[in-house]
C-alpha positions, 0 to 999 in steps of 0.5 A, spaced: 282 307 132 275 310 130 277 312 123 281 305 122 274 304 117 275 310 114 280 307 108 276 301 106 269 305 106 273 310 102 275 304 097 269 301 096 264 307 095 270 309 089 270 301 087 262 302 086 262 307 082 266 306 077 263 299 076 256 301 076 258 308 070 263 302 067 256 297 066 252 302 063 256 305 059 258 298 056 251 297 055 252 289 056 246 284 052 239 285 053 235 287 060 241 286 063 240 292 068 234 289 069 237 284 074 240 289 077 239 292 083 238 298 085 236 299 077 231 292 078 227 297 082 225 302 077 221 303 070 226 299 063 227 307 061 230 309 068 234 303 069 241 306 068 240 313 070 238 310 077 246 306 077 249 312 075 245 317 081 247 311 086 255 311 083 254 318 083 252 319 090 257 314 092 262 319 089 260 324 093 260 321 099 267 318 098 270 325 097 267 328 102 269 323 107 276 323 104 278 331 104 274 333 110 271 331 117 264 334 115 258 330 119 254 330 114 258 326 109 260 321 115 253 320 117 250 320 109 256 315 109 251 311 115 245 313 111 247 310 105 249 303 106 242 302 111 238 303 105 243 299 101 241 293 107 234 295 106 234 294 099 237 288 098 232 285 103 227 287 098 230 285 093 231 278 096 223 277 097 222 281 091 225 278 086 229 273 089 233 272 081 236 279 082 243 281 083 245 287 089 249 291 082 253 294 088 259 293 083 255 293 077 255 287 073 260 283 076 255 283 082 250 279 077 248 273 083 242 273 087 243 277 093 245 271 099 246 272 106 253 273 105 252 281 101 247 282 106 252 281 112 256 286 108 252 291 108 250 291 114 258 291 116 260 298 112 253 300 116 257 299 123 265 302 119 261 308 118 257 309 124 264 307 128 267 312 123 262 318 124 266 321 130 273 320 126 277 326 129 282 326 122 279 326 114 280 320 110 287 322 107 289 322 114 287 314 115 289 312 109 296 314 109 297 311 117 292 304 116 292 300 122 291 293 123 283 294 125 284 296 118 287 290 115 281 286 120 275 290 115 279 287 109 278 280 112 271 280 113 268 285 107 273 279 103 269 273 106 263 277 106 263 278 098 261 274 093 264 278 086 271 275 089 269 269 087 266 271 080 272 274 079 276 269 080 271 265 075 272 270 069 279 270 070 280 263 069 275 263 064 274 270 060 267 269 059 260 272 064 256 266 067 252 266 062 256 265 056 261 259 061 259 252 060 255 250 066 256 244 071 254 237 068 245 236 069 248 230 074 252 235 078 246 241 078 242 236 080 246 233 086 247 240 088 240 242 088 238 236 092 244 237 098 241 244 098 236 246 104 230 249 100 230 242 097 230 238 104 224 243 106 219 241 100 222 234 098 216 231 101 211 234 097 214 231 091 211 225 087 218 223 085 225 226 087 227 226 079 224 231 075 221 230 069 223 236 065 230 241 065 233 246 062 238 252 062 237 260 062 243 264 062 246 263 069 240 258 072 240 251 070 231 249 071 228 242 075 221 240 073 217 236 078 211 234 080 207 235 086 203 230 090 196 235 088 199 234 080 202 241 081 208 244 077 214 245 083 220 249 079 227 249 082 232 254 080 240 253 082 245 259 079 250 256 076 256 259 078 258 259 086 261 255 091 255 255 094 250 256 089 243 260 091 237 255 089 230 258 089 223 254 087 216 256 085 209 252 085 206 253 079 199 252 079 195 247 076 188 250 076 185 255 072 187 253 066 186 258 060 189 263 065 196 265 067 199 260 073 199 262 080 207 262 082 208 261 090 216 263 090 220 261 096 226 264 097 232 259 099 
């Protein structure tokens, strides 16, 4: 029973190692890497090293959890996928636009709640894990419905299925995709909870500028201090993320002060 976990953090590790040295090497458009984390935390010239050390540690926790009962990769399995929470809380504050990259760029959507609850789930698998009796080879060969209970929850709990989903009926990124109708983004933004939380401070609840970069359509508006109020929805997702910045009207001939809200 304590190794029934044992397959799918297996799986998952060998999954996100092959996507992130897949990303790098295919090298994608311009600053691609920069929307992803954990390369989105680090200087442009260490962007894919930083993805290839973190596919690289993923690989060694995944052989060692597969061929041995060794303590130390069951509680750096623990370890790995703490810090990974961790990162993704900082990244959702930080830069709220950035993907997780936990399968390289198929990971490409801002970090929800949904990648968050992931890993926080694989953090409770492995440390059910870490006093597994049998190596990982064993647990794969003999699977219990405990396991087919974690491919449930980890499948609600991500979000690359869906973008999946899209490229196969697709065939082309987010940001190469025609996106929802201006009509049918608005609307989404305004059923949106971020929107609910500052539609009073609006002038006007239709917004006298939009336009689209790569996976995000923009709302302009105005607030009741003649300050620009800035929404952002993805374009991709049932559920899309919807993020908002104040943009300041004072201080002109300086930069403009953001005040960024997450969704």
């Amino acid at each position: 029973m304590l190794g029934s976990q044992l397959p799918l953090l297996i799986v998952l590790l060998l999954a996100g190692m092959v996507a992130k040295v897949s990303t790098v090497r295919s090298g994608g458009e311009p600053g691609a890497l920069s929307r992803l984390g954990p390369a989105v935390l680090v200087p442009g010239r260490m962007q894919a090293a930083a993805l290839l050390i973190c596919a690289g540690g993923e690989l060694v926790l995944a052989v060692g959890l597969l061929v041995t009962t060794h303590p130390i990769f069951r509680w750096g399995t623990v370890a790995f996928f703490a810090l990974s929470t961790y990162v993704l809380l900082e990244l959702r504050r930080r830069r709220p636009d950035a993907g997780c990259g936990c399968f390289g760029e198929v990971s490409a959507a801002p970090v929800g709640l949904r990648s968050i609850g992931r890993t926080l789930a694989l953090t409770g698998m492995a440390g059910l894990s870490v006093w597994a009796p049998v190596p990982g080879w064993l647990a794969v060969t003999h699977p219990s419905w405990l396991t087919a209970a974690g491919v449930v929850v980890l499948a609600v709990l991500s979000p690359e299925i869906e973008e999946l989903i899209d490229r196969v009926r697709f065939r082309a990124p987010c940001e190469q995709r025609r996106g929802p109708a201006e009509s049918a983004t608005l609307a989404r933004l305004k059923a949106s909870g971020t929107w609910r939380a500052h539609e009073g401070e609006l002038s006007s609840a239709e917004p006298y500028d939009t336009w689209r970069e790569l996976c995000w359509r923009f709302f302009a508006f105005q607030n009741h201090d003649q300050d620009d109020v800035v929404f952002a929805v993805y374009l991709s997702g049932r559920r899309p993320a919807v993020r908002m910045a104040v943009v300041s009207s004072e201080g002109s001939g300086s930069l403009p002060e953001y005040t960024p809200v997450s969704a």
